[in-house]
C-alpha positions in Angstrom: 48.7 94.9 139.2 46.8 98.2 138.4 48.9 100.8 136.4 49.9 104.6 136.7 48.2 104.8 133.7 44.7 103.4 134.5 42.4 106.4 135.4 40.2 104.4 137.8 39.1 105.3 141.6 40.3 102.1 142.8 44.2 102.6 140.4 44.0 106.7 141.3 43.5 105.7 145.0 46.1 103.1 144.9 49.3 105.0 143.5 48.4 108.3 145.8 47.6 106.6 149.0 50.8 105.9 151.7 50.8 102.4 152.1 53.6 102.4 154.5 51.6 104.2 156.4 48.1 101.8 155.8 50.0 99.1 156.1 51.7 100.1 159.4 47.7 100.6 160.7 46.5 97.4 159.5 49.7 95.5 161.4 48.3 97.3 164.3 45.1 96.0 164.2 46.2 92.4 163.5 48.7 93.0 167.0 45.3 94.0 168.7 43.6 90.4 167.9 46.4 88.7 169.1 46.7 90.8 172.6 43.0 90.2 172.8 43.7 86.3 172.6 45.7 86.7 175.1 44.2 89.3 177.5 40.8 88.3 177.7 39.8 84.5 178.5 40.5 85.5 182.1 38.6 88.4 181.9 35.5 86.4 180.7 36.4 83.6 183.4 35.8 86.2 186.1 32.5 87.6 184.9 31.2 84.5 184.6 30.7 84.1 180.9 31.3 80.7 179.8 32.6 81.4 176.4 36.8 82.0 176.8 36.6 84.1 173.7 34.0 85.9 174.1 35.6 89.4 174.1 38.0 88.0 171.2 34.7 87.3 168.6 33.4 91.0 169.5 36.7 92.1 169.0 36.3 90.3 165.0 33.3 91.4 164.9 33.6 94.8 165.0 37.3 94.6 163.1 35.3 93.9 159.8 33.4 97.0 159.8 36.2 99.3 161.3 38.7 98.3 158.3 35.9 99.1 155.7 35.9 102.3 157.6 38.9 102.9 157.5 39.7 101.8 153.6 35.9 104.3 152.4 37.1 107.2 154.4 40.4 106.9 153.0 39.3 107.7 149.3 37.3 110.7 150.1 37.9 114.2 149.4 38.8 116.8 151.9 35.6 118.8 151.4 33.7 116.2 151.5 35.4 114.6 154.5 34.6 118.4 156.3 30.6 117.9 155.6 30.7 114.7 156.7 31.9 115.9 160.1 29.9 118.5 160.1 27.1 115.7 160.8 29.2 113.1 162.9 30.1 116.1 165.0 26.2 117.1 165.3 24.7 114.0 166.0 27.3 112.7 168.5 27.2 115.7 170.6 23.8 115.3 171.2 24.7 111.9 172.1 26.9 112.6 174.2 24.4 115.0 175.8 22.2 112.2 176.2 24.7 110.1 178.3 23.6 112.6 181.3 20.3 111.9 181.1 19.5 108.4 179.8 23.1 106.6 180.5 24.1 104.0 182.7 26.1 104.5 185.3 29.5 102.8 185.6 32.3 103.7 188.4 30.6 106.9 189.0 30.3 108.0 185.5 27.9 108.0 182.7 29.9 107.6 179.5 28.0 105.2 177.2 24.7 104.6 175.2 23.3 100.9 174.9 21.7 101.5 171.3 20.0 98.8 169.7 21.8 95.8 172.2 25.5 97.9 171.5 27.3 99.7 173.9 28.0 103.1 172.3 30.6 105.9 173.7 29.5 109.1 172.0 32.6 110.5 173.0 34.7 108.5 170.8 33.3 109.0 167.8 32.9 113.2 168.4 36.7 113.3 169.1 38.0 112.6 165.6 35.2 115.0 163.8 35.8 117.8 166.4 39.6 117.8 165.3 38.7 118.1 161.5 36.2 121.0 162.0 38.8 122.9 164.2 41.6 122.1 162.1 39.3 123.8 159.3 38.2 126.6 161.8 42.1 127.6 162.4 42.6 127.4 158.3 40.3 130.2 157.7 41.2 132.2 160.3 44.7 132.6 158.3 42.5 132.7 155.0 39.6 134.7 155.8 40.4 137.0 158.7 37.1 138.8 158.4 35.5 135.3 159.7 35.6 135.2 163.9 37.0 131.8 163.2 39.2 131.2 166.2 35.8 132.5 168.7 34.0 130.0 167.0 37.0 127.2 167.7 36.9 127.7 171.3 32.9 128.0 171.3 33.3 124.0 169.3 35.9 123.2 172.1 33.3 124.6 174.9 30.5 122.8 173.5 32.5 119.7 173.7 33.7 120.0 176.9 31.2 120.7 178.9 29.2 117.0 178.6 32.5 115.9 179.6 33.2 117.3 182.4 29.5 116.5 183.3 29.9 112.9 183.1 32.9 113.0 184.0 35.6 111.9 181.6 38.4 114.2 182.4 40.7 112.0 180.4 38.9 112.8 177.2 39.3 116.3 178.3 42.6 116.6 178.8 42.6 114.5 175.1 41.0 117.2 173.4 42.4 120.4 174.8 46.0 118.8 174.2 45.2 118.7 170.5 42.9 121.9 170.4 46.0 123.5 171.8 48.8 122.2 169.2 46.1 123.5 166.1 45.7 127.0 167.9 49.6 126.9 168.2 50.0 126.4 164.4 47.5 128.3 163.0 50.0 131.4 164.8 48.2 132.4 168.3 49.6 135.6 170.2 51.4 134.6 173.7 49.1 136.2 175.4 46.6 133.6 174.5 49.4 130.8 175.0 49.5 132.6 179.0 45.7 132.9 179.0 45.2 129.4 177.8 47.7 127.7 180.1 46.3 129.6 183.0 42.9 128.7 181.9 43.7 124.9 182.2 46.3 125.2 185.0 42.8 126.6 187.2 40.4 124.0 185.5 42.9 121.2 187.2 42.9 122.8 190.0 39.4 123.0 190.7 39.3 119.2 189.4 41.6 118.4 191.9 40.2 119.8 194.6 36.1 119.7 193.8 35.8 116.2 191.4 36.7 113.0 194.6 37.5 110.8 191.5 40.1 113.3 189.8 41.3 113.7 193.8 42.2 110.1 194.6 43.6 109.1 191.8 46.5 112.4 191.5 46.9 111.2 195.4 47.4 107.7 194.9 49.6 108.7 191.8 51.8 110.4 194.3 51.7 108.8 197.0 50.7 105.0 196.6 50.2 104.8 200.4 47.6 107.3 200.2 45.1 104.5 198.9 44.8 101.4 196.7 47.1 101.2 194.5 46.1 97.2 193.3 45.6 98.0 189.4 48.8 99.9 189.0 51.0 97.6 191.0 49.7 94.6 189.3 50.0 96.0 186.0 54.1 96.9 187.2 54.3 93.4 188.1 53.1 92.2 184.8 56.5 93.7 183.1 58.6 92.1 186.0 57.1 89.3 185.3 57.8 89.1 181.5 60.9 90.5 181.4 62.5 91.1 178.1 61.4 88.2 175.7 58.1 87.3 178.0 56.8 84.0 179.7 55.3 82.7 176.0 51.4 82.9 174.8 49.0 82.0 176.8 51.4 81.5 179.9 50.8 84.8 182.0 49.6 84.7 185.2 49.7 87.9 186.5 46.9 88.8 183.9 44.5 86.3 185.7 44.5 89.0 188.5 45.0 92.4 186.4 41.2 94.6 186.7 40.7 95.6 182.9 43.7 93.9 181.4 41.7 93.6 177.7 41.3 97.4 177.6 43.0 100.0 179.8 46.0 97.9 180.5 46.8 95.3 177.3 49.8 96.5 177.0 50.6 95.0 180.3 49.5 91.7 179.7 51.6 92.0 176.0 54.9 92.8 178.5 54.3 90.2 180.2 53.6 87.2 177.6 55.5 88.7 174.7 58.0 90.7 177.0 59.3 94.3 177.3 60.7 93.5 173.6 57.4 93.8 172.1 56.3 96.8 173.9 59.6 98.3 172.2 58.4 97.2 168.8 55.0 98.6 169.3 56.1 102.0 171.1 58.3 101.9 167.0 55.0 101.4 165.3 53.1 104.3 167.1 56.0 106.1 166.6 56.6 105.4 163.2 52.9 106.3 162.4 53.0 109.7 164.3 56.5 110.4 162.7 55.4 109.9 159.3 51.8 111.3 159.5 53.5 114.8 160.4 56.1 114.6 157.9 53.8 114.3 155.2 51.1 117.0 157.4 54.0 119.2 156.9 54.6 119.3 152.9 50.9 119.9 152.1 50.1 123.2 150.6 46.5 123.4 151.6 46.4 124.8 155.1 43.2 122.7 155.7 44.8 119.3 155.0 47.9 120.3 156.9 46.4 121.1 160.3 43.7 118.5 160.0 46.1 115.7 159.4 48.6 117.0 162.4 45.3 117.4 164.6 44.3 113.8 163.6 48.1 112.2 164.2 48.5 113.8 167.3 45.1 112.5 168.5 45.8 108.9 167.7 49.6 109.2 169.0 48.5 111.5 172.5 46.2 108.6 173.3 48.4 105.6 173.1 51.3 107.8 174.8 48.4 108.1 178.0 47.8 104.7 177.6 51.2 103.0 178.3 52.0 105.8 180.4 49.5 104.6 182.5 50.4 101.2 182.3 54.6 102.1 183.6 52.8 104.1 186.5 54.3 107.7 184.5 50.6 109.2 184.9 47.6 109.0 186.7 45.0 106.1 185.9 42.7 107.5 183.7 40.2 105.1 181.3 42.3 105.8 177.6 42.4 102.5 175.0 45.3 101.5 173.0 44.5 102.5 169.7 43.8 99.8 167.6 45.1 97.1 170.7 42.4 97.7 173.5 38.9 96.0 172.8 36.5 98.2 172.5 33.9 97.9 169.2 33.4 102.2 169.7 37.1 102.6 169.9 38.1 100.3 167.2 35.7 102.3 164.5 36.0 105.9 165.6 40.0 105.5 165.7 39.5 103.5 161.7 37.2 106.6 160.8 40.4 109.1 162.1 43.0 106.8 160.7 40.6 106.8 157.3 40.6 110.8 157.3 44.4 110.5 157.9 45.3 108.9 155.3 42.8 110.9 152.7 44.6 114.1 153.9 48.1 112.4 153.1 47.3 111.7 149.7 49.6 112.8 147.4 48.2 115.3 145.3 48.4 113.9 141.5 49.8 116.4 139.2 52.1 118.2 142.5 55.4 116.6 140.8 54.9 118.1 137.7 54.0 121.5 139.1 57.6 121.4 141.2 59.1 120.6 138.5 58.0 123.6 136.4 58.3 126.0 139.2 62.1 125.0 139.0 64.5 127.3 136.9 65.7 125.0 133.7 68.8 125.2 131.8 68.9 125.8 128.3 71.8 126.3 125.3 73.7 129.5 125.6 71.8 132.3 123.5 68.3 130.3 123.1 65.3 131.6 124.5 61.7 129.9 124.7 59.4 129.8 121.8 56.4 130.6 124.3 56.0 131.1 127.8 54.2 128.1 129.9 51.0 128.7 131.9 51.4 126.2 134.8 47.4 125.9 134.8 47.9 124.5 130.9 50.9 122.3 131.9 49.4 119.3 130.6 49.4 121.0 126.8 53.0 121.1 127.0 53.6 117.5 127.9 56.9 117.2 125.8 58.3 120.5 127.4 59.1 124.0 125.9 60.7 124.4 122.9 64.0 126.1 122.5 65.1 128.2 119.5 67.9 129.8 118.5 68.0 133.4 119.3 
C-alpha cells in the first residue's frame, strides 16, 4: 500500500487521482467486452467470417493499448497535456483532410484511413484535442484580453468543420459545435453572439436538410416512419420489447441476429434485450455518474484552463453516449455515434481513453490546495494574543506547526 508520505510519481499519482471516477471508466470498459460477446457472433455470421469472435479479439486487442492510454495520459501535466494536442490536433486534421482524397467510401461517405492494415477515423482522435485547445483558447480570452482568442476559437472550430461536412459526418458536427458552444458560454459570451450563433446553426441545418439527400431522409424517416425504411430503428425498438425488464439471458437474443450494426451504433439494443431494460438503467447511472462528477470537480478548480477543459471533455464523452441511446429509443435521428467505451470500434476505444486520460489529469487534486484553504480561513486565538509573525501563504510549508501566539 503506497503512503501519503512517499514522494514518488506512481504514490503522488495515486492519492490525487479520483478513483471513483477511474474506476467507474474501467467498469465501463469491462461492460463493453461483455456487450461485444454478446452483440457480435451474428454480426460475423453474416459477413461471412468464420471466426464467432472475431470482432470480440479486436475489441481485446485494442482494450490493452486504450487502458495504457488512458492510465499515461492521466499523470500528465496540463501544459504538457496542451502541447501534446497541439500536435494530435495538427496531424489528425490533415488526416482527416486526407479522408476526401484517399478514403474509401462507405454508405456515401469517406470517413476512415486504412493505415498500415488498421482502419483509422481521423475524426475521432481530432475531437478530444480540439476540445482541450479551445477550452485553452476561451481561458485566455478572460486572461489575456489583448490576445483575439475567441476569433481564433471559431477559426479552430471552422477548420474542423469543414472536412466534415465534406465527408459528410454531420453527426460529428453537431458533436463538436454542441461542446464548442457550452465553452463559448462559460468563458462569458455576449447574447448577441448566443443569437448569432444559434441562427448560424439553425441555417446550417437548414441547408443540410434541404441540399445533403442523406441528412434529408433520415430527419423524414425520423418523422414520419412511412416516409421510408425504417428496418434498423424498428428492429432496434423491438430489441427492448423483446428483453423486457430483466432480458431473455446471455447469449439468448434473437432479435440481434437481424439488427444492421448491432456491435456498434446500436449495442445498447442488443444489451436491452439480453440483459433487459434494467441494465440499460444501470448504465444510463454510470454515464451519469461520470458526467455528474467530472463537472463537479471541473467546477472547484481554480485554474480557468483545467476548469473549461475538463467540462469541454465530460460533456464530450456524455453528449455522445446521450446521441447514442437516443438513437437507439427512436428520440433522434440515426446518425453513426458509438457508445463510449461499449461500441467496438479500435479508433473509438483509444481516442475516448486518450479524453478520459486528459479528464482525469485535469481532475487531479492539486497537492498542497487543503492547506492553502485552510490558511485563507480566519483562525481563533486567546482573547488579547496577537501573532508572533505574519504567514506568507507562498512559505506555508516553513510554518508547518502553525503560528505562534503570544501574549499581548
Amino acid at each position: 500500500m503506497m503512503s501519503r508520505a512517499d514522494r514518488t510519481v506512481l504514490s503522488e499519482w495515486w492519492w490525487t487521482v479520483d478513483r471513483l471516477l477511474l474506476g467507474s471508466l474501467l467498469v465501463l470498459m469491462m461492460v463493453g467486452i461483455v456487450l461485444c460477446l454478446a452483440a457480435s457472433p451474428p454480426v460475423a455470421a453474416r459477413l461471412g467470417i468464420n471466426d464467432p469472435f472475431h470482432f470480440v479479439d479486436r475489441q481485446i486487442f485494442f482494450l490493452l493499448p486504450a487502458i495504457g492510454v488512458l492510465f499515461g495520459t492521466s499523470f500528465l501535466q496540463p501544459r504538457t497535456i496542451r502541447r501534446i494536442c497541439v500536435v494530435v490536433f495538427a496531424v489528425f486534421l490533415v488526416l482527416l483532410f486526407a479522408t476526401l482524397v484517399i478514403g474509401p467510401e462507405v454508405k456515401g461517405a469517406r470517413r476512415w484511413l486504412n493505415l498500415a492494415g488498421i482502419t483509422v477515423q481521423p475524426s475521432e482522435f481530432l475531437k478530444p484535442a480540439f476540445v482541450v485547445l479551445a477550452a485553452w483558447l476561451f481561458s485566455e480570452s478572460g486572461k489575456r484580453p489583448e490576445m483575439p482568442a475567441q476569433f481564433l476559437a471559431v477559426v479552430l472550430l471552422g477548420s474542423v468543420l469543414l472536412p466534415l461536412v465534406m465527408q459528410p459526418d454531420f453527426g460529428q458536427t453537431t458533436l463538436i459545435c454542441l461542446v464548442w458552444g457550452a465553452l463559448f458560454f462559460l468563458a462569458g459570451l455576449r447574447w448577441i453572439w448566443m443569437v448569432g450563433l444559434g441562427g448560424v446553426g439553425a441555417a446550417g441545418l437548414f441547408l443540410a436538410y434541404k441540399f445533403v439527400p442523406h441528412v434529408t431522409k433520415r430527419i423524414d424517416r425520423f418523422l414520419d416512419p412511412a416516409s421510408g425504411d425504417t428496418y434498423q430503428v424498428d428492429t432496434a425498438l423491438e430489441s427492448f420489447r423483446h428483453g423486457g425488464w430483466l432480458g431473455q439471458g446471455p447469449g439468448e437474443g434473437t432479435v440481434k441476429r437481424i439488427l444492421p450494426d448491432g456491435h456498434t451504433d446500436f449495442v445498447f439494443s442488443v444489451a436491452a434485450e439480453e440483459f433487459g431494460i434494467i441494465l440499460c438503467l444501470i448504465l444510463l447511472a454510470l454515464f451519469a455518474f461520470i458526467i455528474l462528477r467530472s463537472l463537479n470537480r471541473a467546477v472547484k478548480e481554480q485554474d480557468p484552463f483545467s476548469r473549461f477543459a475538463a467540462t469541454g471533455l465530460a460533456m464530450l464523452f456524455g453528449l455522445q453516449a446521450c446521441i447514442n441511446m437516443a438513437v437507439n429509443v427512436h428520440l433522434m435521428p440515426a446518425k453513426g455515434m458509438t457508445l463510449p467505451f461499449i461500441s467496438y470500434g479500435g479508433s473509438s476505444l483509444i481516442s475516448i481513453a486518450f479524453g478520459m486520460g486528459m479528464l482525469l489529469a485535469f481532475c487531479r487534486a492539486k497537492p498542497g490546495a487543503s492547506a492553502m484553504a485552510a490558511l485563507s480561513e480566519p483562525m481563533s486565538l486567546p482573547k488579547g494574543a496577537v501573532l508572533a509573525t505574519p504567514i506568507d501563504p507562498t512559505h506555508a510549508e516553513d510554518h508547518a506547526g502553525g503560528p505562534t501566539a503570544v501574549p499581548a
